[in-house]
N, C-alpha and C positions, 0 to 999 in steps of 0.2 A: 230548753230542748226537751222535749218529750220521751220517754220509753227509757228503757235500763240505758246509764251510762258506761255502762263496763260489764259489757254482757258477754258470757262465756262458757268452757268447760271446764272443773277442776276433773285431773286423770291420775289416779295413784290407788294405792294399796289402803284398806278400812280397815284400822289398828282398834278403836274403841265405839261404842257406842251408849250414848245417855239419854234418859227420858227425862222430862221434867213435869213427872205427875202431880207436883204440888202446886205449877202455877195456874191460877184459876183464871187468869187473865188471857196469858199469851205463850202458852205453852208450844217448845218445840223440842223437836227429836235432834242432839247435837251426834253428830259423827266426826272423828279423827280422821285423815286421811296424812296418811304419809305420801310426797310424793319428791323427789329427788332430794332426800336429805333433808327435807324441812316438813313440818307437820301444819297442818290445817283444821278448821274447824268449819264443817255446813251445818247450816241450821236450819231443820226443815221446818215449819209452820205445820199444827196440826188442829190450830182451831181458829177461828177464824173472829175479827172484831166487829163484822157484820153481821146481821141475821140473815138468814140461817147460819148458828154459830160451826156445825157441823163441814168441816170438808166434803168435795166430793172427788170419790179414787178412782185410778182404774189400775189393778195389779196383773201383768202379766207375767205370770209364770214363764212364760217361753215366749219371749219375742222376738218376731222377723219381721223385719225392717230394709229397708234398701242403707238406711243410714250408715247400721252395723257396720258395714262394710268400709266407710268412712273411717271410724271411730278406731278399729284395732293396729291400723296404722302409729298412729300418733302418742306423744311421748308423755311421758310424766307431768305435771304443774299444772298449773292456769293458763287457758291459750283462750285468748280475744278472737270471739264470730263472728264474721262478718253477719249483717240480719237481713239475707238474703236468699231465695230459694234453693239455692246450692252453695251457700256459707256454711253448713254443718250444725246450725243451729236447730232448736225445734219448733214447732209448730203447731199447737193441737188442731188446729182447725184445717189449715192449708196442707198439712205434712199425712195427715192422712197416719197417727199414732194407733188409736182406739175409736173405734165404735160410739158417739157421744150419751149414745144412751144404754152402753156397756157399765156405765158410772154408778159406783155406790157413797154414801153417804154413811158417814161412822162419829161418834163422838170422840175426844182425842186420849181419853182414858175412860174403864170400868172394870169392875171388880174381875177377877177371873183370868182367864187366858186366851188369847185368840179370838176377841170381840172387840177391838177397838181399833183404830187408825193406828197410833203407838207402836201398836203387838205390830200391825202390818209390815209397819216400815223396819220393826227390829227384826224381826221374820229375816227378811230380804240382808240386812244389814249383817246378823248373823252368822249368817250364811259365805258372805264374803267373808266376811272373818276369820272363819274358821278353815277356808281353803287357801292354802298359803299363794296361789295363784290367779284366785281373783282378782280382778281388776273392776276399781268400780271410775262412772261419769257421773257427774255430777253436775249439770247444765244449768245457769241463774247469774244470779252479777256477781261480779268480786268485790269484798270489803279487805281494810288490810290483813285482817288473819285467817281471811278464806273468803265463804262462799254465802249465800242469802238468797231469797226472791226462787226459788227451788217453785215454783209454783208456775200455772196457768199466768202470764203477764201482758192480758188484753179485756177489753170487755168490761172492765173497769167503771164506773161511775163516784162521783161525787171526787173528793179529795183524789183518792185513790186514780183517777182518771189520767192523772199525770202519768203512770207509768208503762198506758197501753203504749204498744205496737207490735207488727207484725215480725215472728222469726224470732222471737227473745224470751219464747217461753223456757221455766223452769222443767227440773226431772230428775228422776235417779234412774242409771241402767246400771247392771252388774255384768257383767263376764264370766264365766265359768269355763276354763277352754279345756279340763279335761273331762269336760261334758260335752263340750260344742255348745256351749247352751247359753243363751243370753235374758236377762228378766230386767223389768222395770214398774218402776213407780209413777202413773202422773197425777198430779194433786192439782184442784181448781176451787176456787169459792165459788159458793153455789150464787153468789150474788153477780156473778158472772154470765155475761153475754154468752150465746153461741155461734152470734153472727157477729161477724165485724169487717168494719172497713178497712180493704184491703191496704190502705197507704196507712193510717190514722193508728187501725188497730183498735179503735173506740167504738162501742158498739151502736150496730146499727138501729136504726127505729123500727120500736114493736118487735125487737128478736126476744123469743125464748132465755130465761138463765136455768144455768144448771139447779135451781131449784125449784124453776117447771119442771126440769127433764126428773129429776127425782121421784115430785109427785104425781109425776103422770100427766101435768097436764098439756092441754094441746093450743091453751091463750096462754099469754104471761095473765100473771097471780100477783099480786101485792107479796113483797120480801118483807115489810115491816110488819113485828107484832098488832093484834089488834084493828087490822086499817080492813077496808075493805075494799073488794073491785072497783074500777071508775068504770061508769057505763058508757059503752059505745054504741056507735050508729049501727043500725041493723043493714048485714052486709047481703047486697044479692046472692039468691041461690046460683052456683055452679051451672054451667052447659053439663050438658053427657060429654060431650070432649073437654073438660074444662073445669075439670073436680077439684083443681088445686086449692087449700086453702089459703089464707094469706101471708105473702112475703114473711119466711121467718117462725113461720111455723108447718112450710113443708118437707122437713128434715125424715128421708125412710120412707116418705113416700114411692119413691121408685127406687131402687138397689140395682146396684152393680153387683151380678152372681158369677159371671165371668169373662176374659176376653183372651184373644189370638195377640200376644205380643210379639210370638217370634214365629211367622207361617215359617213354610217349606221356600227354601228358596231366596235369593237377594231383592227382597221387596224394594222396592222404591228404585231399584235399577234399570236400565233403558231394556229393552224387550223381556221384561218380565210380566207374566200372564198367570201368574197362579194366585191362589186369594192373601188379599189381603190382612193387615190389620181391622178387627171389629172387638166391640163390646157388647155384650150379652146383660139385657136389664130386664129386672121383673117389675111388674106393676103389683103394690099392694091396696091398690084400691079396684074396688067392683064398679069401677066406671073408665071407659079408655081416657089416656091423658093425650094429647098432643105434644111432641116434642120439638115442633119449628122454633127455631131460633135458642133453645136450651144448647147447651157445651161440651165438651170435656178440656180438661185441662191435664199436660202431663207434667211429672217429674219439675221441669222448666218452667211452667206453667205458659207454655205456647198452646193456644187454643183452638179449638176447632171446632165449628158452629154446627148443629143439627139440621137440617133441611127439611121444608116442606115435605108432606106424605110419610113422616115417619111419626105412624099412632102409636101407643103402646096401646095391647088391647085390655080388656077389662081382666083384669088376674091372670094376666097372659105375660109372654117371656115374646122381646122383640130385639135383635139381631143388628145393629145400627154400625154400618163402615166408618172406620176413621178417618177424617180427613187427612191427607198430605199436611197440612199444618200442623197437624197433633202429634209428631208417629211417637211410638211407644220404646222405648229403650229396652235392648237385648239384657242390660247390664245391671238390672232393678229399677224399678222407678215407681209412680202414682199415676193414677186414674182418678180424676174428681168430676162429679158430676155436680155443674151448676146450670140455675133456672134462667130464665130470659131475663131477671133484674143481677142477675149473679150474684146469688146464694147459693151457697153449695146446699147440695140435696146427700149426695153420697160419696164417699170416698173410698180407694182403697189403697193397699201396697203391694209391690211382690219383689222379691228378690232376685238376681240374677241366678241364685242356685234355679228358682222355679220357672224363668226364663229357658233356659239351657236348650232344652228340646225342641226341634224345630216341630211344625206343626200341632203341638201338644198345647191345648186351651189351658190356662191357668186359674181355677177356681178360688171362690172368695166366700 
């Protein structure tokens, strides 16, 4: 069987935390977690045995999530996820966490203070610690003295491929509650996919890895030392309606900047007449795209196709109804925009706090 066997959350109190600046091999960041009377150990991975040996992070200081809201519920220990889009598990790709090209890349120690992946995660860790009412999650498989797999767990190739699937990725979030305030950590190998097969989880053909998205570039790039490009067929130029380029490397091309989740009034009810749900997209390309047969996908991931006559124009902002199949949750949920092969293009979150107000757009 494929993907983590024992995928899950550890939920308890951060009592210590250790660096392991001396292994040159497979250094990680070990954390203590107390949680009903028994203590635990996660181990985060902070370098990686493929090249590029560098992680890549994305640390949010303050994160809003639909998930959050899941998560402060539930009790102390190790609790088993179901790896489904409303199992509590996470998701980098489908969940709509961070920005993918939000991601930075660190070595896992260097001289100094506050320059490495390490500093990163002790930052964070720290921090719990020192607030007797922090609460940290810790999302990855369970071993018997804790926790592992704390990372991105799709996208995968070679050996390593065994453990793609979808809904099972790694994390760190913390809790802060007399702040209100919630942060996290997500870690990925840049030798990682950014498309993947929604069932499989293994990544798709010709997608981007995080260590395109690093270097900027806009084909995938040889990940091995010394190798160079394999030459492809020279691909047709673009229509004017039709600029996309291909499968897997149109990621931000068009953005989700905002949408109407909660109009005025009981949408979807029998003689209701006032507007609807819609989403507001920009184009950042200087040519219109066509959007027939593109998507959105919500929360649930129930879909809702694009129709004919809906251009976006060239560096223009375009207005698109949601279908009845899609509708959007008062209650927090996600926005994902995928292409006509279904690829996500963009994602977003919001919460039910930013929900709340009827008629009031919720910007991204």
């Amino acid at each position: 069987m494929s993907g983590l066997a024992n995928y899950g959350v550890l939920i308890g109190k951060c009592t210590h935390f250790e660096r392991e600046d001396g292994d040159g091999e497979s250094p990680h960041c070990q954390l203590t977690i107390e949680a009903g009377g028994k203590k635990f150990r996660a181990a985060l991975n902070v370098k990686s045995k493929v090249f590029p040996s560098e992680l890549a992070y994305h640390y949010a200081q303050t994160f809003e999530h639909p998930i959050t809201a899941g998560l402060e519920p539930r009790g102390e220990g190790f609790q088993p996820l179901v790896k489904t889009p409303l199992g509590g598990g996470l998701d980098y790709i489908r969940g709509n966490l961070f920005t993918i090209d939000d991601v930075i890349a660190l070595p896992p120690t260097l001289p100094g203070d506050n320059n490495d992946l390490s500093d990163v995660i002790q930052s964070l860790a720290n921090r719990a610690i020192s607030d007797p009412d922090a609460r940290m999650y810790i999302f990855g498989q369970q071993f018997p003295q804790g926790i592992h797999d704390i990372h991105m767990n799709q996208g995968n190739d070679g050996s390593f491929a065994r453990d793609n699937g979808v809904w099972q990725d790694g994390g760190l979030i913390v809790h802060t509650p007399s702040l209100n305030r919630w942060s996290a950590v997500f870690l990925a190998f840049q030798s990682q996919a950014i498309h993947t097969n929604d069932e499989s989880g293994d990544a798709e053909p010709g997608s981007l890895k995080f260590s395109d998205v690093i270097a900027g570039a806009t084909v995938p790039v040889p990940t091995e030392p010394g190798t160079q490009p394999v030459p492809t067929e020279p691909q047709p130029q673009p229509s004017p309606v039709d600029p996309m380029p291909a499968p897997g490397q149109r990621d931000l091309v068009v953005r989700i900047v905002s949408a109407m989740v909660n109009p005025v009034g009981s949408e979807g009810q029998p003689g209701y007449t006032g507007e609807g749900e819609w989403v507001q997209l920009v184009n950042m390309l200087p040519e219109a795209v066509d959007l027939n047969d593109w998507a959105f996908l919500n929360k649930t991931k129930m879909k809702g196709v694009i129709g004919a006559g809906n251009l976006l124009p060239p560096a223009g902002f375009l207005r698109v109804k949601m279908a009845a199949s899609c509708p959007l949750g008062n209650n927090g949920g996600l926005i994902t925009l995928i292409d006509p092969h279904g690829l996500k293009i963009h994602g977003v979150s919001y919460t039910a706090e930013q929900a709340k107000r009827e008629g009031y757009p919720v910007g991204f």
